[in-house]
KOLMAR-510901 format. One line per field, with one value per atom (N, C-alpha, C, O): x, y, z; chain; atom name. Coordinates in steps of 0.2 Angstrom, whole numbers, plus 5000, padded with zeros to 4 digits. Example, Ala and Ser with C-alpha at 12.3 -4.5 7.8 and 13.67 -1.06 7.14 Angstrom:
BEGIN
u = 5066:5062:5066:5071:5064:5068:5064:5067
v = 4972:4978:4984:4983:4989:4995:5000:5006
w = 5039:5039:5039:5042:5035:5036:5039:5040
chaine = A:A:A:A:A:A:A:A
atome = N:CA:C:O:N:CA:C:O
END
This chain:
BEGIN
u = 5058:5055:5055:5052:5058:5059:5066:5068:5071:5076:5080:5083:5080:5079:5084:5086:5088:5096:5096:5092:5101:5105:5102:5099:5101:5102:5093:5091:5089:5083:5080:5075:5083:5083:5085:5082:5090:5094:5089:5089:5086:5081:5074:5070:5072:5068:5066:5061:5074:5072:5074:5074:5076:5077:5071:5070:5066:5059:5055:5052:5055:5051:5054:5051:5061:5063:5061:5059:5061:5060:5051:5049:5047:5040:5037:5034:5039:5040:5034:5028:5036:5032:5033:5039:5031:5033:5032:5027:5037:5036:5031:5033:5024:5022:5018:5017:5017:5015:5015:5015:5016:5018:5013:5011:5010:5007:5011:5016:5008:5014:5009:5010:5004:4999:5002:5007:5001:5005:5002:4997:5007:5005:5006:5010:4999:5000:4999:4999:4999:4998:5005:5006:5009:5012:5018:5021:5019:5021:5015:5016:5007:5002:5001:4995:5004:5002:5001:5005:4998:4999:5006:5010:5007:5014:5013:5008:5019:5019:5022:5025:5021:5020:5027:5027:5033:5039:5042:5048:5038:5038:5033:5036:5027:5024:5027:5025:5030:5037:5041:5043:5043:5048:5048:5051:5043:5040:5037:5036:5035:5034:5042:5043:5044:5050:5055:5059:5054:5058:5057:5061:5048:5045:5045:5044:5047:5049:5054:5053:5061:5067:5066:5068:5064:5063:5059:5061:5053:5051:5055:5055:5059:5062:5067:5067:5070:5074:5072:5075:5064:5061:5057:5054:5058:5055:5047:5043:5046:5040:5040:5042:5035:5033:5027:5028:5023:5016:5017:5020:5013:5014:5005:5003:5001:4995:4995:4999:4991:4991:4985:4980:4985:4978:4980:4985:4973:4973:4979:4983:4983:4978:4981:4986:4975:4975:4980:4984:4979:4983:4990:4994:4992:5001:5002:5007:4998:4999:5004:5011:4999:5002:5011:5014:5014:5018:5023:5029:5021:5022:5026:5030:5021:5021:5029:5032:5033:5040:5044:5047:5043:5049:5045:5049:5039:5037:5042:5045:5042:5042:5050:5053:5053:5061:5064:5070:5059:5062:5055:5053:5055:5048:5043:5041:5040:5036:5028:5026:5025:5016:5012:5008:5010:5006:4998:4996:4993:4988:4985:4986:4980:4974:4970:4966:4970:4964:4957:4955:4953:4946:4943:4944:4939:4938:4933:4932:4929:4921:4922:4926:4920:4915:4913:4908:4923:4922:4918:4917:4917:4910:4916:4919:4913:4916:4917:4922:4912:4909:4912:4909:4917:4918:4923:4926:4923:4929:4935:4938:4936:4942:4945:4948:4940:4940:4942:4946:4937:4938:4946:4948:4948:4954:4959:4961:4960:4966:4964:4970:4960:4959:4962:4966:4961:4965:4970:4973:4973:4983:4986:4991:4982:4984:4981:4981:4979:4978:4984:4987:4986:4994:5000:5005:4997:5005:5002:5002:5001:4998:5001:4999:5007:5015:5016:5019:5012:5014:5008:5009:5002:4998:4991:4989:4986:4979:4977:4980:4971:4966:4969:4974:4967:4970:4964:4962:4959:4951:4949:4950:4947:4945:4938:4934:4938:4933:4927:4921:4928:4923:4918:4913:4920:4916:4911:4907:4909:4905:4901:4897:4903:4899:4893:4892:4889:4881:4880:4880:4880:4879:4883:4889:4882:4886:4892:4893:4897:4903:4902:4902:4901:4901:4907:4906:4911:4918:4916:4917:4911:4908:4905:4905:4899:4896:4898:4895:4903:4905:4910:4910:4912:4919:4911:4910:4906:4900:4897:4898:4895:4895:4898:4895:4905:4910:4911:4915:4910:4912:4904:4905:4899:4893:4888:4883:4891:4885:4879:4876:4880:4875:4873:4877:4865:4861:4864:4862:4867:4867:4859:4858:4854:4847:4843:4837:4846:4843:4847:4845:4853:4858:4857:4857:4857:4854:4844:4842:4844:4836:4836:4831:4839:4841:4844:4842:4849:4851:4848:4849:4844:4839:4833:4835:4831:4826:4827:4823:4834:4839:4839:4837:4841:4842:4837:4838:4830:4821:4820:4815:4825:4820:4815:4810:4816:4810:4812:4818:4806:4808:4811:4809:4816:4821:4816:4816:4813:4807:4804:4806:4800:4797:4800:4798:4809:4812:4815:4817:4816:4818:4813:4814:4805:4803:4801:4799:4801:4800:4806:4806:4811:4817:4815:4815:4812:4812:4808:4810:4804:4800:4802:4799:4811:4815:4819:4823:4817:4820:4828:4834:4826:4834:4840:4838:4846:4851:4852:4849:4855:4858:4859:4857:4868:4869:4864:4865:4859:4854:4852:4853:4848:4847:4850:4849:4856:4859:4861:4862:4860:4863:4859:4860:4854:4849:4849:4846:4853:4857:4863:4864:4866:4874:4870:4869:4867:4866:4862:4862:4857:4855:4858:4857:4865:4869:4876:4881:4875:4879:4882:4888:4877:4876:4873:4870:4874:4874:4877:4873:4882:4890:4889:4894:4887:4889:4889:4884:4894:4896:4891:4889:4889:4888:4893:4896:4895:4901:4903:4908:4896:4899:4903:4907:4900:4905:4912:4916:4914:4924:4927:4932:4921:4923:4928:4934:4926:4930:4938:4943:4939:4944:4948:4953:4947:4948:4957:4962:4957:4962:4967:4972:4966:4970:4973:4977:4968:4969:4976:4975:4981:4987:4986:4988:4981:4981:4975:4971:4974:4968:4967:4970:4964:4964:4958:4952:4959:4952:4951:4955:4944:4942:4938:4935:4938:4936:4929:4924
v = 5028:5021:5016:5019:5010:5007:5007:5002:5012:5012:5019:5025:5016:5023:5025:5023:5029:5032:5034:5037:5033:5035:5042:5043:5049:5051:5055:5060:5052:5051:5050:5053:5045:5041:5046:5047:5050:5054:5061:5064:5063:5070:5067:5071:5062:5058:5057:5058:5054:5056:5063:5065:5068:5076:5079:5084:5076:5077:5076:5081:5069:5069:5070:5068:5073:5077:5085:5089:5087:5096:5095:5099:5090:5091:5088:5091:5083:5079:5074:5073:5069:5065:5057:5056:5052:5048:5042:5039:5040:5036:5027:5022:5026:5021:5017:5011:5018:5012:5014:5019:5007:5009:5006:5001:5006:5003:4999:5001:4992:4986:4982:4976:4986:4981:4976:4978:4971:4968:4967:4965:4969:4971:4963:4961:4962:4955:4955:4950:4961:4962:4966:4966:4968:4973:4971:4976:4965:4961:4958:4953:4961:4959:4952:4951:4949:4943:4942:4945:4937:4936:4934:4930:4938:4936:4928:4925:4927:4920:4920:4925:4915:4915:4919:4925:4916:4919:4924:4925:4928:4935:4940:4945:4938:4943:4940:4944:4937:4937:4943:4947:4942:4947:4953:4957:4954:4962:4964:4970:4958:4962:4964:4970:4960:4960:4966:4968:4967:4974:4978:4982:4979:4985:4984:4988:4977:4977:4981:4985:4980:4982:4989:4991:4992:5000:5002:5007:4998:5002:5001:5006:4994:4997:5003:5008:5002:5011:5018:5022:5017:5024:5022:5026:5017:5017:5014:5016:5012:5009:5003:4999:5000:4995:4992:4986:4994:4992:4993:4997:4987:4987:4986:4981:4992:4990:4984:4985:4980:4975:4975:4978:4971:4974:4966:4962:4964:4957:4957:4961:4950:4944:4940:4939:4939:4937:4929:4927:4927:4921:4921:4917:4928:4928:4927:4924:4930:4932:4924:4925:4916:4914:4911:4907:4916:4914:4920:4921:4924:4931:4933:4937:4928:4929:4928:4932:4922:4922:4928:4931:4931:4935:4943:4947:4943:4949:4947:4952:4941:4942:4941:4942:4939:4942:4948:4949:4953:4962:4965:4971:4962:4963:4968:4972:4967:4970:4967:4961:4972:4970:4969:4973:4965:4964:4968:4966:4972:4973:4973:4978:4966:4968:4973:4974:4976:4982:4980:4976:4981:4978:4988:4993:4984:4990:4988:4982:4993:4993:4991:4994:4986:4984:4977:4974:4976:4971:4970:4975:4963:4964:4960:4955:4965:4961:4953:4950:4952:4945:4942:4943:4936:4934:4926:4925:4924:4915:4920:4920:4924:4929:4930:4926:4937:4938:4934:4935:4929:4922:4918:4917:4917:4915:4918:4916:4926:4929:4930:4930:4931:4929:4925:4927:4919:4911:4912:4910:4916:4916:4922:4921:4928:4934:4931:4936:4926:4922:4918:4917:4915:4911:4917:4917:4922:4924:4936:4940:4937:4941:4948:4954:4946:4953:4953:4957:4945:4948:4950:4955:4948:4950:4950:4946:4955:4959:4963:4963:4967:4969:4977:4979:4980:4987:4989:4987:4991:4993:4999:5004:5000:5006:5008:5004:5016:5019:5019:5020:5017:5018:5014:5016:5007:5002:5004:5000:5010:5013:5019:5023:5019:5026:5024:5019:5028:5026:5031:5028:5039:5042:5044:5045:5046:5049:5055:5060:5053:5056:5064:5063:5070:5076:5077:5082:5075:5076:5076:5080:5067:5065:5068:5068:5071:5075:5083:5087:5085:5092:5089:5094:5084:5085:5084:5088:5078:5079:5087:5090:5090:5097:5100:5102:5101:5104:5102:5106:5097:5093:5095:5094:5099:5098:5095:5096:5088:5082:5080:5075:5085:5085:5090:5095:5092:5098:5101:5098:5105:5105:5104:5102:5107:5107:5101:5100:5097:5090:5085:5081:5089:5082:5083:5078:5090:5091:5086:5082:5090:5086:5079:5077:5075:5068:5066:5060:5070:5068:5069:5068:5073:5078:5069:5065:5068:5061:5055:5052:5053:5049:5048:5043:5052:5053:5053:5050:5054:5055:5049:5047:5044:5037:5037:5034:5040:5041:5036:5034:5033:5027:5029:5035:5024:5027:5030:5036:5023:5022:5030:5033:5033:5039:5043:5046:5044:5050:5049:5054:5043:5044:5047:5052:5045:5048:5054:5056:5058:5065:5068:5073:5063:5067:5068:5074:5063:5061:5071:5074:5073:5078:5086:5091:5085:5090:5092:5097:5089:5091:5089:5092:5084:5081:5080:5077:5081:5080:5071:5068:5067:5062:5058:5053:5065:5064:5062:5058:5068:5068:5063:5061:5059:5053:5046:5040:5050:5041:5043:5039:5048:5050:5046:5045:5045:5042:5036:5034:5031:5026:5028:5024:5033:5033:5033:5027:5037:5039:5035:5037:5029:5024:5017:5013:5019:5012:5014:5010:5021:5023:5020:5020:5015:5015:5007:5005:5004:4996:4992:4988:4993:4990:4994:4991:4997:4999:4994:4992:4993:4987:4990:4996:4986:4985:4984:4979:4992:4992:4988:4988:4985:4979:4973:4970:4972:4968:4968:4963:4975:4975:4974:4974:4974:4973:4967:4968:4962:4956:4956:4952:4962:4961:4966:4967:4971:4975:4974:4978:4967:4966:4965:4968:4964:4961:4968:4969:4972:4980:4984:4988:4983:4991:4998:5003:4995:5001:5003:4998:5009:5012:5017:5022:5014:5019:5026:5025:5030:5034:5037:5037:5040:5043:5049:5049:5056:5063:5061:5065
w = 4893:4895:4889:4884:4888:4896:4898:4901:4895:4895:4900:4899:4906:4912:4915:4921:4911:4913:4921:4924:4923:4930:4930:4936:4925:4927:4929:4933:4924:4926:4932:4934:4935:4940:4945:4950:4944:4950:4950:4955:4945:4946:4947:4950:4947:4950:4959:4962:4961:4966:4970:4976:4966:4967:4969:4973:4965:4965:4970:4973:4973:4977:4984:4989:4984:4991:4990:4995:4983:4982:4983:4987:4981:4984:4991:4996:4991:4998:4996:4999:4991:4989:4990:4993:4990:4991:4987:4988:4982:4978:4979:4982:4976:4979:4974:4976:4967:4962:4954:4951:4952:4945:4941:4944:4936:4931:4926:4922:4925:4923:4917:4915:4915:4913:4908:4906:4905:4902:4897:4896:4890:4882:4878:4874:4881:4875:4868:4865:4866:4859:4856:4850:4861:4859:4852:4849:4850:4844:4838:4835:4838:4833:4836:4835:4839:4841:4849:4852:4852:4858:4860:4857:4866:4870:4873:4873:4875:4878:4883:4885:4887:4896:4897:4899:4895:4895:4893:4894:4889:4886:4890:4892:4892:4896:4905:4909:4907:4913:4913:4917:4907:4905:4905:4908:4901:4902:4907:4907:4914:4920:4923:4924:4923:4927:4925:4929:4918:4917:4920:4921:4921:4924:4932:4937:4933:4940:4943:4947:4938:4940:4941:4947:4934:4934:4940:4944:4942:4947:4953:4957:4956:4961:4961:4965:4954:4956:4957:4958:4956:4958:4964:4967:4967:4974:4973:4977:4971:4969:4969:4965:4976:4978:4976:4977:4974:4972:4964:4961:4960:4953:4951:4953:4948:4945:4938:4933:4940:4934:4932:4935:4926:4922:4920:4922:4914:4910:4906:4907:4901:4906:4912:4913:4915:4923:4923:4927:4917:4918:4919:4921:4918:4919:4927:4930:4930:4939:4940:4940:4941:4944:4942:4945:4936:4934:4934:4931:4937:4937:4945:4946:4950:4958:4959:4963:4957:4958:4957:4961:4952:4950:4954:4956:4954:4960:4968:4971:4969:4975:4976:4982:4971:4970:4969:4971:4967:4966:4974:4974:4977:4981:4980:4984:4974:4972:4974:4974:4976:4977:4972:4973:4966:4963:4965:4971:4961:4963:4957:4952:4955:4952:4952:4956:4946:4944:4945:4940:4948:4947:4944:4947:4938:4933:4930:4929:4929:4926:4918:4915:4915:4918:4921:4922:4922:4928:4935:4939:4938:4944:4951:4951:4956:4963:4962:4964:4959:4962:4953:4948:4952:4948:4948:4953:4945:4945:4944:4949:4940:4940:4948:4951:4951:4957:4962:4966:4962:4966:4966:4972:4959:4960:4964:4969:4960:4963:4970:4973:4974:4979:4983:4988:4981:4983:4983:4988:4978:4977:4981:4983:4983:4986:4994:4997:4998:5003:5004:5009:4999:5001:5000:5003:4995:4994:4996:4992:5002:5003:5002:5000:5004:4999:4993:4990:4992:4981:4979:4976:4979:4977:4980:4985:4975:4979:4974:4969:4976:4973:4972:4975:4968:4966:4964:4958:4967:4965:4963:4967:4956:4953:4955:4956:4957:4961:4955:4957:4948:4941:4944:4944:4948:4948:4951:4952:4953:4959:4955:4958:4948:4945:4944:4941:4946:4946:4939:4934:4939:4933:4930:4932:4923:4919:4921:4925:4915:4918:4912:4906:4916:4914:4910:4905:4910:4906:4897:4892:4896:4891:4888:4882:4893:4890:4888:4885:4890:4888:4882:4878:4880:4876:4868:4864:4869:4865:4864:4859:4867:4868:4863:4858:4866:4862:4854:4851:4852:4847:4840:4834:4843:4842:4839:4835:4845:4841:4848:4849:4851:4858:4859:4858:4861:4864:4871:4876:4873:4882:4885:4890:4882:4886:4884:4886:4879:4878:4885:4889:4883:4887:4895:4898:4898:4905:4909:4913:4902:4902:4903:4906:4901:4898:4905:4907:4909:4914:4919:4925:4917:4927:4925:4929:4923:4919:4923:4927:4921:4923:4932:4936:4934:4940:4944:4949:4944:4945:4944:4946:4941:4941:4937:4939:4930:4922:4921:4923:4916:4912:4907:4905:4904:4900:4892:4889:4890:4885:4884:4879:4891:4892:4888:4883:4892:4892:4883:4880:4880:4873:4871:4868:4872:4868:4866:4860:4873:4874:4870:4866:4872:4867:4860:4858:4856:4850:4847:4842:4852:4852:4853:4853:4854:4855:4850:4851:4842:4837:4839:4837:4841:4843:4838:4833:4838:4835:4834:4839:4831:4830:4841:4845:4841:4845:4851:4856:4851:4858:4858:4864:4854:4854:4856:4859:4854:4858:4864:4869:4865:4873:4880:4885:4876:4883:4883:4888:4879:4880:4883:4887:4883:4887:4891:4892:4894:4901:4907:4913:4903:4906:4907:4910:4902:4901:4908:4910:4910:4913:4919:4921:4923:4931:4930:4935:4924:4922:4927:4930:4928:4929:4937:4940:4941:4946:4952:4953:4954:4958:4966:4966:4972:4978:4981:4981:4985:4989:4996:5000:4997:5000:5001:5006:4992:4990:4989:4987:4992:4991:4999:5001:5002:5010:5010:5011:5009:5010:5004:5004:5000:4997:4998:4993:5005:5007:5009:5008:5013:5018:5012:5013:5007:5001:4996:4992:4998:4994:4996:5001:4993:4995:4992:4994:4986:4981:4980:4979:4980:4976:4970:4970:4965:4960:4960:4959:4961:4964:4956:4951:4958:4952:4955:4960:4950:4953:4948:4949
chaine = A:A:A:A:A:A:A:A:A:A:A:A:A:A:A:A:A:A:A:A:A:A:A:A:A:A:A:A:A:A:A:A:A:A:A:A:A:A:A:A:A:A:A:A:A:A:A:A:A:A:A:A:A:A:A:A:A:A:A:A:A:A:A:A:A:A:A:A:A:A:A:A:A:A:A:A:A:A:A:A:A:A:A:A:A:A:A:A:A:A:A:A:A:A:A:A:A:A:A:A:A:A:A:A:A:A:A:A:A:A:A:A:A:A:A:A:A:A:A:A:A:A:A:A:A:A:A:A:A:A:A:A:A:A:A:A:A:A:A:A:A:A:A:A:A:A:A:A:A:A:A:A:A:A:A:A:A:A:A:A:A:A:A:A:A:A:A:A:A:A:A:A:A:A:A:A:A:A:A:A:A:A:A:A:A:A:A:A:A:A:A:A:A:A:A:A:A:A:A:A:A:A:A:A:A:A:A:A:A:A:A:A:A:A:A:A:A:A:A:A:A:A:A:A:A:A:A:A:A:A:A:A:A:A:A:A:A:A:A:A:A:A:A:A:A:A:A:A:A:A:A:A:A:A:A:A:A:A:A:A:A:A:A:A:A:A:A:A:A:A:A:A:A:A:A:A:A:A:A:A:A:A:A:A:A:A:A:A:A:A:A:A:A:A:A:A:A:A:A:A:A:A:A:A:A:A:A:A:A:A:A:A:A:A:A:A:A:A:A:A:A:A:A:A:A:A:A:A:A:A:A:A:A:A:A:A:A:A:A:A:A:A:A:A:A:A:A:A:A:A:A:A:A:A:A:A:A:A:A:A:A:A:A:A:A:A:A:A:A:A:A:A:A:A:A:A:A:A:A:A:A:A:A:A:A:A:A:A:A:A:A:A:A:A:A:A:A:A:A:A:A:A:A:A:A:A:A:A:A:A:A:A:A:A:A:A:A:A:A:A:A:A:A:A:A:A:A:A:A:A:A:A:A:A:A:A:A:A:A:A:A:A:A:A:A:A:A:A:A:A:A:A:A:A:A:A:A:A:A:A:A:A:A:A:A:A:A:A:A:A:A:A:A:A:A:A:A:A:A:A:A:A:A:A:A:A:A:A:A:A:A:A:A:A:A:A:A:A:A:A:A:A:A:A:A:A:A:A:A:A:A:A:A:A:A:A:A:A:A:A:A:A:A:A:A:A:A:A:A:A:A:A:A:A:A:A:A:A:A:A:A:A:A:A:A:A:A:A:A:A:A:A:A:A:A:A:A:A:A:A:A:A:A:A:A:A:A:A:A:A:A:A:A:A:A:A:A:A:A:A:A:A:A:A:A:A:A:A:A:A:A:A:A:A:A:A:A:A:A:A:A:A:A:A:A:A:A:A:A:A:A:A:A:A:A:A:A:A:A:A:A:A:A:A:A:A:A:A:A:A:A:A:A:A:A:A:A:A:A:A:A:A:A:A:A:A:A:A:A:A:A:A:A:A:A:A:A:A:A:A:A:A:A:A:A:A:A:A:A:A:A:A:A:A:A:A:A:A:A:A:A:A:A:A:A:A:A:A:A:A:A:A:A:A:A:A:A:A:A:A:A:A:A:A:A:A:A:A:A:A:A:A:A:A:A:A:A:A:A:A:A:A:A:A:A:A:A:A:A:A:A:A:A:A:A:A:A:A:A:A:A:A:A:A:A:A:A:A:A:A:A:A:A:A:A:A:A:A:A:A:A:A:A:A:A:A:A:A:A:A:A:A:A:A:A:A:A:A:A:A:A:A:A:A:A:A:A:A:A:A:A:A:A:A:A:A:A:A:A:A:A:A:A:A:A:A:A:A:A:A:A:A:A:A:A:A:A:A:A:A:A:A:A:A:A:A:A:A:A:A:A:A:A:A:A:A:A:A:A:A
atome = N:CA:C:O:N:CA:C:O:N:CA:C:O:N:CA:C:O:N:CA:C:O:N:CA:C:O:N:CA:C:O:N:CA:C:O:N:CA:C:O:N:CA:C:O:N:CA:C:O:N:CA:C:O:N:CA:C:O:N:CA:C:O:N:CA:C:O:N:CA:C:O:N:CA:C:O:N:CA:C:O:N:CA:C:O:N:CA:C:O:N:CA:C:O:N:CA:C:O:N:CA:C:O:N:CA:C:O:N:CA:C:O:N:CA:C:O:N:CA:C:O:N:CA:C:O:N:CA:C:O:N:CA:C:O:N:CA:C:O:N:CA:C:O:N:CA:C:O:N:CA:C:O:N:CA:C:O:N:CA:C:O:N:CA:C:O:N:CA:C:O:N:CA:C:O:N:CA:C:O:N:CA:C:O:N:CA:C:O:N:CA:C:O:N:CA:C:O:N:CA:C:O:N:CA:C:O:N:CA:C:O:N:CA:C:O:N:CA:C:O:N:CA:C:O:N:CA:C:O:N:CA:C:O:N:CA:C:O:N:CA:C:O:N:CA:C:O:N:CA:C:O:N:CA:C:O:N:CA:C:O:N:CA:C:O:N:CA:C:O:N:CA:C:O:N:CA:C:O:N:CA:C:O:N:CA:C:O:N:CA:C:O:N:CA:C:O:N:CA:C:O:N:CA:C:O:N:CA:C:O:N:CA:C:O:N:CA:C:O:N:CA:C:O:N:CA:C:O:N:CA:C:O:N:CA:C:O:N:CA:C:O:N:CA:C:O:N:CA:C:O:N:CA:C:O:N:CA:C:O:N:CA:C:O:N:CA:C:O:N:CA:C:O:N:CA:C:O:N:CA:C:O:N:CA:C:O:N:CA:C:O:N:CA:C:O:N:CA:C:O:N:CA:C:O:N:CA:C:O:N:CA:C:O:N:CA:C:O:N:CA:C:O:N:CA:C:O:N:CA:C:O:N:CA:C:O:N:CA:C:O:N:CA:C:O:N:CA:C:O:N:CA:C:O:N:CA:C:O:N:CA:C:O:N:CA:C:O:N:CA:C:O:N:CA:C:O:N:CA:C:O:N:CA:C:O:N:CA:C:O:N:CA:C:O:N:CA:C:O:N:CA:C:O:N:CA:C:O:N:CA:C:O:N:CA:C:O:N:CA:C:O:N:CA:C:O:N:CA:C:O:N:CA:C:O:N:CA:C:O:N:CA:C:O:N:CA:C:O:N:CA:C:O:N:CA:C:O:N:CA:C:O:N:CA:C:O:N:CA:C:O:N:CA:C:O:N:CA:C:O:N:CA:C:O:N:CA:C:O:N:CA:C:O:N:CA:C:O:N:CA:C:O:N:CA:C:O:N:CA:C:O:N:CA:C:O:N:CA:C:O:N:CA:C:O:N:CA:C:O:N:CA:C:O:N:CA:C:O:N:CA:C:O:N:CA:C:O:N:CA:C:O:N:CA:C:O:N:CA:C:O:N:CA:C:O:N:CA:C:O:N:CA:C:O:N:CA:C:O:N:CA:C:O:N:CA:C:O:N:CA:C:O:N:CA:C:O:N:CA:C:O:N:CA:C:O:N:CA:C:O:N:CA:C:O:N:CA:C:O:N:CA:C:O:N:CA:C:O:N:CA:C:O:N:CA:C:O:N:CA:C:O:N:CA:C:O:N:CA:C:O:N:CA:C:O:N:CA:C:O:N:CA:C:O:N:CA:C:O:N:CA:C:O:N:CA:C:O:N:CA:C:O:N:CA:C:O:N:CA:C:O:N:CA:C:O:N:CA:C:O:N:CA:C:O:N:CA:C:O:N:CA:C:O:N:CA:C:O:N:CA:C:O:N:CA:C:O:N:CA:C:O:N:CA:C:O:N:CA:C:O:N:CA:C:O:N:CA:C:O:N:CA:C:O:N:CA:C:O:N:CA:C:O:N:CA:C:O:N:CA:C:O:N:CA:C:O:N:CA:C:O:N:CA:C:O:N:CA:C:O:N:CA:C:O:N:CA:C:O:N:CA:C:O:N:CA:C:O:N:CA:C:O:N:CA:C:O:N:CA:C:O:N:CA:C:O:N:CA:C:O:N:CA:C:O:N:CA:C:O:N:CA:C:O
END
C-alpha cells in the first residue's frame, strides 16, 4: 500500500471466495500531516482518490473518513466518480449533536450515495474499557483489588471525591490513584442513543466495538 499489484488484488479476491466474505469498506482517513505540514485542498483530493481507486479494485464500496471535515465538500465529486460512499466517523469524544454533524448532514441530504455517518459504537461507552485496565495491570502501575474496587464504586453511583479518598487509604500506588480519574472520565462523552436515530437513514456503515 498504496502501491497494489495485480497480483495482490488477484489472491485478494481468492480470499474472499475461499472464506465467503464480502468485500464492504475501507478506511481513507486523510493524512493532513503526512508532509510535517498541512495538506492542501488538492493534495488531500488526491490522497482520497487514490484510495478511491484501490478500493474499487478490492470491491469496496464504502470509504470511512475521519477529520478534516472540510475536505468532504470537495471530495464528493471525485467519490461520486469511482462510486464510492463516503461515511463520516462519528467517534468519542465527538457529540451527536454538533455544527460539524449538522453540516455533513445537509450535504449527505443532497448527495445520499456519496456521503453519511459511519458511527462508532465508543460513542456509547458508559464504563471503562477492561482491556486498559489489564495492560496497567500488567505493566505494574495498577492495583487489580484497588482498580476492581474503584470500578465496583463507579458503577454504584459513589461519589467520585468519596471513592479517591478511600483510595488515598489503600496505600495506593501512583497509578491507583489516578485511576479514579480514568474511570470517572470514562462515561463523560457517552453520547444518548437517540440521538443517532435521525442519522440513521444516512448511516451504510457501522464501526462496532467489543
Amino acid at each position: 500500500y498504496p502501491n497494489v499489484s495485480n497480483k495482490f488484488v488477484d489472491e485478494w479476491w481468492k480470499m474472499m471466495d475461499k472464506f465467503g466474505t464480502v468485500p464492504d469498506a475501507l478506511t481513507c482517513f486523510v493524512d493532513s500531516c503526512r508532509r510535517l505540514k498541512p495538506m492542501t485542498i488538492e493534495e488531500n483530493v488526491a490522497f482520497l482518490e487514490r484510495d478511491f481507486i484501490i478500493a474499487k479494485k478490492l470491491g469496496l464500496t464504502h470509504a470511512r473518513i475521519g477529520p478534516p471535515a472540510w475536505i468532504i465538500e470537495h471530495a464528493i465529486p471525485v467519490a461520486e466518480k469511482h462510486g464510492i460512499w463516503m461515511g463520516w466517523e462519528i467517534h468519542s469524544p465527538m457529540a451527536l449533536k454538533s455544527e460539524v454533524i449538522d453540516w455533513i448532514y445537509k450535504q449527505a441530504e443532497k448527495h445520499p450515495n456519496v456521503i453519511g455517518f459511519n458511527p462508532d459504537m465508543g460513542i456509547f461507552q458508559k464504563y471503562p474499557r477492561p482491556f486498559d485496565r489489564e495492560l496497567k495491570i500488567r505493566a505494574g502501575t495498577l492495583t487489580r483489588e484497588t482498580a476492581m474496587f474503584i470500578e465496583g464504586e463507579y458503577r454504584k453511583g459513589e461519589d467520585k471525591a468519596e471513592v479517591a479518598s478511600k483510595v488515598k487509604g489503600m496505600n495506593p500506588k501512583p497509578g491507583d490513584t489516578a485511576y479514579v480519574d480514568a474511570v470517572y472520565r470514562a462515561g463523560a462523552n457517552c453520547q444518548n442513543p437517540k440521538d443517532l436515530i435521525p442519522l440513521l437513514p444516512y448511516s451504510k456503515n457501522i464501526h462496532g466495538k467489543c
